[in-house]
N, C-alpha and C positions, 0 to 999 in steps of 0.2 A: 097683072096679078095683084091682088088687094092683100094689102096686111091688117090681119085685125090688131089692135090698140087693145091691149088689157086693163082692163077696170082696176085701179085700185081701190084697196080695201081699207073701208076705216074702219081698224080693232076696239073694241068696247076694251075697255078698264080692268074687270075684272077677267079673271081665266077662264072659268065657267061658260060667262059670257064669248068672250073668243072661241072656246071651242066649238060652239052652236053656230057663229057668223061662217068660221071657216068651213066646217064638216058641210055647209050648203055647196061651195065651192070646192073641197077634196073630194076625192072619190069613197077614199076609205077614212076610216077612223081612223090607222096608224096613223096616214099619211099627212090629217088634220093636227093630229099628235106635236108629231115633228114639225110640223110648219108654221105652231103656237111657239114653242122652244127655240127655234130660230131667232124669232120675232123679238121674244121676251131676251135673247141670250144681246142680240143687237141694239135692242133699248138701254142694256145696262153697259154696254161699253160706250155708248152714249153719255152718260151721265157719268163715265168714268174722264173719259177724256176732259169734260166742261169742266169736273171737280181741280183734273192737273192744272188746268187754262189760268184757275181761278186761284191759285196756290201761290201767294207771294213771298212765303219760306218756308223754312223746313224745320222740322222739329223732332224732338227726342225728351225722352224723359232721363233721369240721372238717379240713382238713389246711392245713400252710406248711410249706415245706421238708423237714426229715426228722422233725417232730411232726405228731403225729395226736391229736385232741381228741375224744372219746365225749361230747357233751352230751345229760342229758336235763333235762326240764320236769317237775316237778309240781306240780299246780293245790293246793297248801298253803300255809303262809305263808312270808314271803318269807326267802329266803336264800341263800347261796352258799358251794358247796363244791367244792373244787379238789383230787383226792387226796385226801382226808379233811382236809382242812385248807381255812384258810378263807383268804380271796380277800388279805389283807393278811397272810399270814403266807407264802403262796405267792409272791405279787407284791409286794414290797417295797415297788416302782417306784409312784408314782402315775399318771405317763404309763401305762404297762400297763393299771393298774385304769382310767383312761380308754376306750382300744382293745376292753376285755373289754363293757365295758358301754355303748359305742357304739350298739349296734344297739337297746337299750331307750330311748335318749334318742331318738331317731329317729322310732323306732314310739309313741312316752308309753305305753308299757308297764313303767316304772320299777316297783319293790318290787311284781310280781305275780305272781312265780312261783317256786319255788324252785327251783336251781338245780342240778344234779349234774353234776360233770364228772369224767373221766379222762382224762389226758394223756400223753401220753411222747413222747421221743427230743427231736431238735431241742434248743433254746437259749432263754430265756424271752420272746428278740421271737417266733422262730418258734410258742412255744407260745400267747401272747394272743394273736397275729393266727388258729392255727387255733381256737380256743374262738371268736372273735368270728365265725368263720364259721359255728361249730357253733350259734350261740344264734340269726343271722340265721334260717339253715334252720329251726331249732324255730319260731321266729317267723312262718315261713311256711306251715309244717304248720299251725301255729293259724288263722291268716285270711289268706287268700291276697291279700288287697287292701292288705297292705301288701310287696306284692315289689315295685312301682314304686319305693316310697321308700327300700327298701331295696336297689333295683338301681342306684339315681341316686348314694346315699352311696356305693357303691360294694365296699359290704358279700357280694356273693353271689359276684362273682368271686374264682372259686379263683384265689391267687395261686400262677402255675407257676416263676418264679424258682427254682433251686436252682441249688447250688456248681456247677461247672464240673470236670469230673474233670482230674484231674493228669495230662501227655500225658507218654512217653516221650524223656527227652533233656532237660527241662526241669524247673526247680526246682518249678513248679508250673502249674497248669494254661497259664498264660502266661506265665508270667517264665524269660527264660533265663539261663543260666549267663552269668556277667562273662566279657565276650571279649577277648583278650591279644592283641597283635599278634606279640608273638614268645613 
């Protein structure tokens, strides 16, 4: 008893195109339908998986006020870097370098990841508080069983606080002009 060997099929690029190659070989149009969407749906988990392959850390954004914090993770040895600079020449402050590494005393994930950070705008509270939210998040990219503890400190709430814009007639957002009776 002979087995026939199926032909494989080179798909053209475009969808259009596919549908024309396969509707030769389907019977019906659904059937061409479904067997393009297949095709298409296996090619993109394709290119999902190479993307993971290719992922040498992980990353999160942070924000407070008008700073915006770019942390990423990589599984190397431990370290930390702020700007290209390092976490005590950035942060002067000790309280800061607390807030920044918050979220590792928390999780006892202490000295196990090295750190990359970019920062800007804002003022040095607003900038450690958006990094401490940016390493939270990294932290829960990594094991997701620690957002409880990390939701309880209080670490994952974006703090939405910002200035109060300055109104028309007034010296500043609230405060008015000294008023004279005569």
């Amino acid at each position: 008893m002979a087995v026939k060997k199926e032909k494989k099929i080179h798909l053209p690029k475009s969808r259009s195109a596919r549908l024309r190659q396969v509707k030769k070989t389907a019977t019906t149009k659904k059937k061409a339908k479904k067997k393009v969407r297949t095709e298409a749906k296996k090619e993109v988990k394709k290119e999902i998986k190479k993307k993971e392959i290719k992922k040498k850390y992980i990353e999160a954004v942070g924000r407070r006020k008008e700073a915006v914090a770019r942390v990423r993770f990589i599984k190397d040895k431990p370290g930390f870097i702020i700007n290209e600079k390092t976490m005590e020449e950035y942060f002067p402050l000790k309280d800061q370098h607390k807030k920044i590494l918050a979220p590792f005393q928390a999780s006892n994930l202490e000295n196990s990841f090295f750190v990359s950070v970019k920062v800007n705008g804002g003022g040095m509270t607003g900038q450690a508080e958006a990094i401490r939210l940016g390493i939270s998040r990294c932290l829960i990219k990594i094991d997701e069983k620690l957002k409880p503890v990390l939701r309880k400190a209080g670490f994952l709430t974006r703090d939405a606080r910002t200035v109060e814009r300055k109104k028309y007639g007034l010296k500043k957002a609230r405060k008015a002009p000294q008023w004279s009776k005569r």
